[in-house]
N, C-alpha and C positions, 0 to 999 in steps of 0.2 A: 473845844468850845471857847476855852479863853483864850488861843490866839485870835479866834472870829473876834470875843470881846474886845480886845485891845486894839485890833483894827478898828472893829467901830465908835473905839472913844478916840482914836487918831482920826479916824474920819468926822467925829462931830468938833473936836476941836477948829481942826484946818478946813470946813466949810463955811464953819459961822465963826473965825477969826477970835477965838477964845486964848487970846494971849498970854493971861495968867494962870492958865489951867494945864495939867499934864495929864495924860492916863493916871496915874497912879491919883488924883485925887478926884477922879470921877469913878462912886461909888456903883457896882455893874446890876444893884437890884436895887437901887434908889430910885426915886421918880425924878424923871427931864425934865417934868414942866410941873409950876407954881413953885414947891419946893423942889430940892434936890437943887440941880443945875439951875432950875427957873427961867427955862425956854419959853417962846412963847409963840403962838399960828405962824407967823413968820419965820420962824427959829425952825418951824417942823416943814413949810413949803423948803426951806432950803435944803433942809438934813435928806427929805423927802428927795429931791434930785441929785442929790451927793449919793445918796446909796441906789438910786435906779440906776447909775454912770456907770459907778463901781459894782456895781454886784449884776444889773441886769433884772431886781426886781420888780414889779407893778405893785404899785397901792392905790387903791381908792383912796377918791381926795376926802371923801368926810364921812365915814363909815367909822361904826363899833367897834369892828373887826382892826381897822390903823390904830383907832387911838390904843387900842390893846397891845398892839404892836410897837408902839411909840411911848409904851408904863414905861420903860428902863432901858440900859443897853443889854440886858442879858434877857429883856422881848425880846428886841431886834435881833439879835442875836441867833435865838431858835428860831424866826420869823425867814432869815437871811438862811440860815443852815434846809431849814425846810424844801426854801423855792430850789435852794440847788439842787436838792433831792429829788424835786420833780423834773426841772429841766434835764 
């Protein structure tokens, strides 16, 4: 599970062009958006098509069940782990 994580803080870097950030100071159960990183609707459409490319996921655009998916990268993380499990 945390090379999944580490992929997916290299993958929210290099989609939304976070220059001054590395893995290592993207915290994996912090929040992406307001605090934490402080992503924001725009920030989650792009992340949002970065990891449907890369991984082959589906998310609903404005459901409970994303933004849940979208609390931290160690969500996304078991979110990503899961569909593979299914596929």
């Amino acid at each position: 599970m945390q090379a999944l994580e580490h992929e997916i803080k290299e993958l929210i870097i290099a989609s939304l062009s976070l220059e001054d950030v590395t893995p290592d100071d993207i915290d994996a159960a912090a929040p992406l958006f307001v605090e934490g990183l402080g992503l924001d609707s725009i920030d989650a459409l792009e992340l949002g098509l970065a990891l449907q490319k890369r991984y082959g996921v589906s998310l609903a655009a404005d459901s409970q069940e994303t933004r849940r998916h979208f609390s931290s990268v160690r969500a996304l993380a078991e979110f990503v782990s899961a569909q593979k499990a299914i596929a």
